[in-house]
N, C-alpha and C positions, 0 to 999 in steps of 0.2 A: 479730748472730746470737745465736740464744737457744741455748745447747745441753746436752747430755745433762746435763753438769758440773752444772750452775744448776737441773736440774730434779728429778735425781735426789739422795740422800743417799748423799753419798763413798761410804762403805761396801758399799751397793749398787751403787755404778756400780761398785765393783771385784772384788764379787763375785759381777757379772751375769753372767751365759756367754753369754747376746744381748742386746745395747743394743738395737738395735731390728727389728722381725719386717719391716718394709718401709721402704725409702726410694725416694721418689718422688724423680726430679731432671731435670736440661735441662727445667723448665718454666715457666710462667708462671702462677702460685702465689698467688690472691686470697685475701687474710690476715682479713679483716674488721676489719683495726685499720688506723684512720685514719692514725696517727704512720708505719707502715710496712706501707701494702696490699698491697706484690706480696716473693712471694721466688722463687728458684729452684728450691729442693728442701724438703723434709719429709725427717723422720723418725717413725716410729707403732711403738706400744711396744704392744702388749694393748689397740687399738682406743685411744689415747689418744696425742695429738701431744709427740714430746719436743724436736725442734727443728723450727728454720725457719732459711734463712741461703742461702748459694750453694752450690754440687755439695761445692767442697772442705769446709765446715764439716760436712759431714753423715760427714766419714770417720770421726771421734768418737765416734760412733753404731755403726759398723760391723762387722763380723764377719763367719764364715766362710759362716753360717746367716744370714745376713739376704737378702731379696728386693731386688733393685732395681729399679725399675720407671724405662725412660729414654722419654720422654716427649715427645722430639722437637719441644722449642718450643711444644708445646699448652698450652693454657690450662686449668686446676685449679681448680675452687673447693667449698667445702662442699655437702655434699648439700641440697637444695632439702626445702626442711617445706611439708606442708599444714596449715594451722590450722583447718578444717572441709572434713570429706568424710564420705561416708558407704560406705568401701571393698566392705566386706561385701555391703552391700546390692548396688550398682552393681556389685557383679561378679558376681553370680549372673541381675541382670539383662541383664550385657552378655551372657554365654554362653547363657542361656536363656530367653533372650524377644528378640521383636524390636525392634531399636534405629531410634529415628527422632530422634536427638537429633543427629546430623548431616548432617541437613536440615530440609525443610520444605513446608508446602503441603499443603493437603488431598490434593491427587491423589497425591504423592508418600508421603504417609502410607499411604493407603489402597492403594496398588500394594504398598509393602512389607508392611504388615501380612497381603495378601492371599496372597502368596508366601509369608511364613512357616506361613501355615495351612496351605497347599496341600501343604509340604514337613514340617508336620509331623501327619499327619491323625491319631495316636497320642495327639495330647495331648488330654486330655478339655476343657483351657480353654485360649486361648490368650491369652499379655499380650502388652502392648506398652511401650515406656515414651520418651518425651522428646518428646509431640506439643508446641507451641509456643499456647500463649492467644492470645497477639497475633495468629494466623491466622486466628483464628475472632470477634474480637470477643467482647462480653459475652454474646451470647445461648451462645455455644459452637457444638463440633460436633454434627450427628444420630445419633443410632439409628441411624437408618433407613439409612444410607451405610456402618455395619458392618454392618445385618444381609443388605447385598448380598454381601457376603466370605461368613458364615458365619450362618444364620438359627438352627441349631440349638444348637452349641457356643456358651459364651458367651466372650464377647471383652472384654479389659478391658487399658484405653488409659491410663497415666498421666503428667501432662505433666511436663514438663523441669522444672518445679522442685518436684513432688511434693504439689502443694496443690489436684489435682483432676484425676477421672479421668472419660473417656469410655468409655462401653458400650453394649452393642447389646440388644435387645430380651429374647432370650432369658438375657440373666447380670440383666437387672432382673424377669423373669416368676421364674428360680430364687431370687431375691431375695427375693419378696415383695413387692416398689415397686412399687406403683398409685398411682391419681392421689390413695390417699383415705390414704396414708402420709404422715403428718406428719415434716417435716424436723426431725430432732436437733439436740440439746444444739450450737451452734457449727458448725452443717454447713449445706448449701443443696444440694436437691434440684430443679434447674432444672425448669420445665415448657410448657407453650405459654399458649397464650391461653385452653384448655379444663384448664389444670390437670394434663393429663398429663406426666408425665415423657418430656423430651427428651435424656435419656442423658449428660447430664453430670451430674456429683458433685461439690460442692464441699467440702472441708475434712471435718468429722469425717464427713459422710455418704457418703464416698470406704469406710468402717471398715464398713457395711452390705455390701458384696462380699469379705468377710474368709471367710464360709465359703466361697467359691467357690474364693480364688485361690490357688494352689500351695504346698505347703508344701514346702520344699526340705531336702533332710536335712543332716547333717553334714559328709558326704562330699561333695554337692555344692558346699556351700560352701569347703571347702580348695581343690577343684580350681579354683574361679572365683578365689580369695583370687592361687593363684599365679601364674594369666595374667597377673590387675591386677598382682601386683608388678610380674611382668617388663614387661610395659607403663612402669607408672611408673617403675623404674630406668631404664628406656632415655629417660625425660624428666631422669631429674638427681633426681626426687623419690626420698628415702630416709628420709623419715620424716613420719608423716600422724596427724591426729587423726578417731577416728572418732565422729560429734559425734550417735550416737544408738543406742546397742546398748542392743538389749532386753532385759530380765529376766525376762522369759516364754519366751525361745528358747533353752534351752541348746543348739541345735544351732549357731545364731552364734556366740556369745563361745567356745564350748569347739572351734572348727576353727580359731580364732586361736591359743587357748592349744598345743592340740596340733599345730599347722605348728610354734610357739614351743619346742617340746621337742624335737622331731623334728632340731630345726636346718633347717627348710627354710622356716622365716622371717628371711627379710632385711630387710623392709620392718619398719622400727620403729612399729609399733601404739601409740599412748596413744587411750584412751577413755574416752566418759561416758554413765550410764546414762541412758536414757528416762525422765522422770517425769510422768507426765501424768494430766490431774483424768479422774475416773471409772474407774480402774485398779484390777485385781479385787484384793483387798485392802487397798486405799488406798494412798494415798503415803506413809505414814511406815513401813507395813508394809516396803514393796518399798524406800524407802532402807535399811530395816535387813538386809534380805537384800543387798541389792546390794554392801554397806559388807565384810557375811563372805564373800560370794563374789570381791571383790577379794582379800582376804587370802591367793585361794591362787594370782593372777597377779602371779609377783614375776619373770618373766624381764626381760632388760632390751630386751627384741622385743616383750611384750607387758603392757600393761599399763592397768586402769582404774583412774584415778584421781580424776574428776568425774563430774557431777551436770547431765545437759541439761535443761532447761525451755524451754517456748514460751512468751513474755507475749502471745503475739499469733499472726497469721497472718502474711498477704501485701496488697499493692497492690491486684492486681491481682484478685484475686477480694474485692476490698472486704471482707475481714477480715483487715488490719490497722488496730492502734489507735490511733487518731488524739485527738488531743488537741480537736480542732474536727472537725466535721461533714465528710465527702465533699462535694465542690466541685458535685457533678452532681447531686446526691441533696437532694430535697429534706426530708424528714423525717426528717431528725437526726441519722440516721446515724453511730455511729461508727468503725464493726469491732466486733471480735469480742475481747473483753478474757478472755483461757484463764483466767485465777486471780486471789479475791479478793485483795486487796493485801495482808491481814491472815494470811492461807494461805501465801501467798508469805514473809513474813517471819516465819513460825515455821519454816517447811519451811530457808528458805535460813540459818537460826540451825542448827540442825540437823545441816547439810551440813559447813558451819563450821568449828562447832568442833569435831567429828571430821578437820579437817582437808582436806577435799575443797574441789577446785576447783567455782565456779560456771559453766555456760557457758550464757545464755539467748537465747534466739531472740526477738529485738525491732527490730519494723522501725516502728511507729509511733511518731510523739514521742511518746503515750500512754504504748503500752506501755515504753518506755525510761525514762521518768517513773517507771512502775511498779517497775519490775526497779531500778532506785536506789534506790529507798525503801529496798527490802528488804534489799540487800546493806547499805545505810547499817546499815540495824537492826542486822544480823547481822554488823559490826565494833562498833558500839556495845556491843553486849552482851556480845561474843567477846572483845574486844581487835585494834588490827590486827596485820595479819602478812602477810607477803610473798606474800599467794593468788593471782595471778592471775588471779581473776576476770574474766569476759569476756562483752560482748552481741556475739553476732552478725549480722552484714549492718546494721545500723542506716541508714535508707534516710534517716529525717526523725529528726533531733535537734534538740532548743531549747537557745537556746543558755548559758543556765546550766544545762542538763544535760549538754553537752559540757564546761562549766569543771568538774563535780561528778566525772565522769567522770574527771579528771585530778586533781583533789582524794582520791579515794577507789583510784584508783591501778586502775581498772579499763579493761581491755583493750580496743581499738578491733578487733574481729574482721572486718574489710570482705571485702565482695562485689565487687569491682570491675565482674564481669561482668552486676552488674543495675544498675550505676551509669552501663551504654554506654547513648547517644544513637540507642537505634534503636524498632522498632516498639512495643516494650513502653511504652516511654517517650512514644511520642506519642498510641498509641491509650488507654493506663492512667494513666501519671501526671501528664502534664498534664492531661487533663479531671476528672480524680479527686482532686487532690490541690489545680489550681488554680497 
């Protein structure tokens, strides 16, 4: 047993007037230490553990003001972390647009999306979000199969992992997307065999229905922020990274900050800013604002402390960056490589040695290639230090970039859930990847 004695300084433990605000006990108490995983009870002093032992060790602890929580033989253990989510976002999407991310299937998409318009004819545009690629193949889904839902409002569809959206005729006419719009910087505007657009959007040309789609306010976002918590709490999760807050949205980041003052945030917030090439002021502009608008999020509920980047895309819309050619493709093909490698390694020197964490988004061996280079540079130049730096989802590693990875002490952030053996994996990464 570890207790009060051992943890506290004499003096204080005899001039506490509470040892501790809760003890947990009659439980079965997962410790995370290998030499001795399980105990019976706790003790928690100001949200910080002071002992662990059996019911009786924990009397040491005790007082007239302490809580006891008895526990009846259940099973205890630390609150569950997510290491990339996107809370904010996904929660203004869960309560306000319609969710098809658990299900699937055309007809089933189109039934829901149909019913959310019908029940809400108020809304001048209506979204959707979690349709599934692997249901539609490479060509994707049509136009023309939303604009039986709604021909005039525009409708905008974005799929389950955020890397391309489906819309109907009338959000590509308010658009401006003809057959004679040339496809953006890292984006692909699908079309038929005549060149016309077929209503899907891939990657940055998803960023072309930006003036259309909803701007949510502040206030919306607090009230979605608290559904997800409680959601999450009731999974075990109590502390989450949110792996993409914008610098452009003070109505995001400042509904976290102020749940965080309020006290009506329990869900522990760490974040990292968006930085991405073509951003109105450029990148080194918006890391230096981002750098002074962290300064004034010091709660211990919310806080930014990194720096997101994309080296790449996705598999499955064939932009991500591959170190060799797409297996199906014959001309060359390699994805879609976001930043030169020489941009990258000033930007991540940068981030650095101000102290900020890396967190980039690299799922091609290419681009994992890439995003090492840089962080290499950016301890070379810096010195190391215990940053945590992190690629996440990494789908395809080489494998002296997995030993570099372990060499430079930087984080394996997995997806496990694009890593399952189901339709993604047989319609996209086997033909694709080979």
């Amino acid at each position: 047993m570890i207790g009060c004695r051992e943890l506290l300084k004499d003096e204080e433990y005899r001039t506490m007037r509470v040892c501790a605000d809760t003890i947990i006990n009659n439980a079965v108490i997962y410790t995370g230490d290998a030499s001795r995983p399980y105990a019976e009870a706790v003790a928690i002093r100001g949200g910080r553990i002071l002992a662990l032992g059996g019911n009786d060790d924990m009397e040491s602890c005790r007082s007239r003001d302490t809580e006891v929580w008895d526990m009846g033989g259940r099973f205890v253990l630390p609150g569950l972390v997510d290491a990339h989510m996107h809370p904010a976002k996904s929660a203004v999407n869960r309560v306000y647009a319609a969710n098809l991310s658990d299900t699937n299937g055309k007809e089933t998409y189109l039934a829901r999306i149909r019913a959310f318009a019908a029940s809400h004819r108020d809304l001048p545009v209506i979204e959707a979000h979690g349709f599934y690629r692997a249901d539609f193949g490479k060509a994707g889904p049509r136009r023309e199969w939303l604009d039986d839902i709604d021909g005039t409002r525009p409708i905008l569809v974005t799929s389950v992992d955020g890397h391309s959206m489906w819309v109907n005729t009338a959000a590509l006419t308010m658009a401006g997307i003809t057959k004679d719009t040339p496809d953006p910087e890292n984006g692909v505007i699908q079309r038929d065999e005549q060149g016309v657009p077929t209503g899907l959007l891939q990657e940055s040309a998803m960023a072309l229905m930006d003036p259309l789609k909803t701007r949510y306010t502040k206030e919306q976002y607090k009230e979605a922020i608290l559904e997800l918590q409680q959601y999450l709490h009731s999974r075990g999760i109590t502390y989450v990274f949110d792996a993409m807050v914008p610098t452009d949205n003070p109505g995001y980041y400042m509904a976290y900050q102020e749940l965080a003052e309020s006290g009506e945030l329990s869900l522990r917030i760490r974040g990292a800013w968006h930085i991405y090439p073509g951003m109105a002021g450029g990148p080194d502009e918006n890391i230096e604002k981002a750098m002074e608008l962290s300064m004034g999020f010091s709660s211990p509920y919310f806080q930014i402390n990194a720096f997101k980047f994309f080296a790449d895309q996705v598999v499955e819309e064939e932009t991500a960056y591959l170190s060799e050619p797409y297996s199906h493709r014959d001309d060359g093909w390699r994805g879609i490589r976001e930043w030169p490698v020489e941009t990258l390694k000033h930007l991540f020197q940068k981030i650095d040695a101000a102290g900020y964490q890396l967190h980039v988004h690299a799922i091609g061996d290419g681009a994992v290639h890439d995003a090492l280079d840089a962080i290499e540079y950016a301890q070379r130049q810096n010195g190391e230090r215990d940053a945590r730096h992190a690629l996440a989802h990494i789908q395809c590693v080489g494998e002296s970039d997995r030993d570099r990875m372990a060499r430079l002490n930087v984080a394996a952030v997995a997806a496990p859930y694009w890593m399952a053996v189901d339709d993604y994996f047989w319609q996209f990464n086997v033909p694709y990847l080979g």
